[in-house]
N, C-alpha and C positions, 0 to 999 in steps of 0.2 A: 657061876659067877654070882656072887651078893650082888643084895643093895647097897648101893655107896652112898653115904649122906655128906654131901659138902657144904662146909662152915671156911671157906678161905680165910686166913690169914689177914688182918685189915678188916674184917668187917664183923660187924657185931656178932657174936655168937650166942641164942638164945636159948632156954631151956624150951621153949614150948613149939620151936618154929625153927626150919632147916630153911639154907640159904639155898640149895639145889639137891637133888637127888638123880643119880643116875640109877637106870633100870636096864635089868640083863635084856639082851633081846629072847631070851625064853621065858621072859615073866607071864603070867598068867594074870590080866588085868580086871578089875570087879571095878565098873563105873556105876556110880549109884546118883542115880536122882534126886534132886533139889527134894532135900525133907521138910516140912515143917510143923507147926505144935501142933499134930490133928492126930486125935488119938485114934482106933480101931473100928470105931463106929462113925469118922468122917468127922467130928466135932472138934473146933478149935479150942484147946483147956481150957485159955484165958484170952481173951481178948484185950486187954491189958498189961498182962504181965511178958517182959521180954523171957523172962527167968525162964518162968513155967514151961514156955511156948518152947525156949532153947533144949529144956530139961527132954522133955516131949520129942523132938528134932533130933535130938543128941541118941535119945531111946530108939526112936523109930531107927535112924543112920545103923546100930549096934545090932537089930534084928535081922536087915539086909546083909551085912556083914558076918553072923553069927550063919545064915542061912545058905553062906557062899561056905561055910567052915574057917573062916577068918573072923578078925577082932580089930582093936581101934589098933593095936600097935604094928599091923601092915597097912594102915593108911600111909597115902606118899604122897597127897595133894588135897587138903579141904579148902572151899571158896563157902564164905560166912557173910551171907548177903542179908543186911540189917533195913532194918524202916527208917530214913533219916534222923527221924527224932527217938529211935532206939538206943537205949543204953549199952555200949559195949562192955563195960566191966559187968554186968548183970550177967548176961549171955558169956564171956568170959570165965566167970566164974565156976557155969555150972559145965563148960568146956574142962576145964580143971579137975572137976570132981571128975570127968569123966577118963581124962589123959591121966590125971595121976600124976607119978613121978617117975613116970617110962623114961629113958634116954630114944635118942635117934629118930624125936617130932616127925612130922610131915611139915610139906612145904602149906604155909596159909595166906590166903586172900582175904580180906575181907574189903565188900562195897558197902556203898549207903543209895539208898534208890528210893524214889520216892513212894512207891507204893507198888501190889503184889497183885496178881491176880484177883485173889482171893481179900477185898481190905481190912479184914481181922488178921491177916499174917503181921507179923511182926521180923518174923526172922526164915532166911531159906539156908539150909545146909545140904552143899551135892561134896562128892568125894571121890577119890581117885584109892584104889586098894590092890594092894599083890597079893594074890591068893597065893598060901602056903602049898 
């Protein structure tokens, strides 16, 4: 049995985001941990830039994924937890550059919170993936 991406009838249907996704119960599930902009030696790229920090977030997410032998397009569930006075189109965008122009999205969250463990985060990315 596939994945089934549900976009019902009545309600909006988007390119970047699925209204539900049903999951075989033999799926082979990859949960990966809130990412965010901190490169390989523990350092936050920017402390100011949402982009950067997304760009960074979005890289790290793609490595955990790459290391299970899957990629962004068996994601089935991102939660995009921003810093309240984060830009979403910034971080959106570089979402973009990453999604591309796949069909059959993941389902998306996104919060606003007012601050991270860490207070140079800006942005946390965790994900939900069917390993091929």
């Amino acid at each position: 049995m596939a994945i089934e991406h549900l976009n019902p009838d009545g309600m909006y249907k988007s390119p970047v985001f699925s209204q539900g996704i049903i999951l075989p119960a033999t799926a082979r599930l990859l949960l990966i941990g809130g990412q965010n902009g901190v490169n390989d030696k523990g350092e936050v790229v920017d402390k100011t830039d949402i982009a950067k920090q997304t760009a960074q977030a979005l890289a790290n997410m793609q490595k955990v994924l790459a290391a299970a032998g899957a990629s962004v397009t068996d994601l089935v569930k991102v939660t995009i937890i921003l810093h309240q006075d984060g830009d979403l189109q910034a971080g959106f965008g570089e979402w973009m550059k990453v999604w591309g122009h796949n069909t059959n999205p993941p389902t998306v969250t996104s919060l606003r919170v007012s601050g991270f463990a860490n207070p140079d985060f800006l942005i946390e990315i965790e994900a939900l993936a069917v390993i091929p």
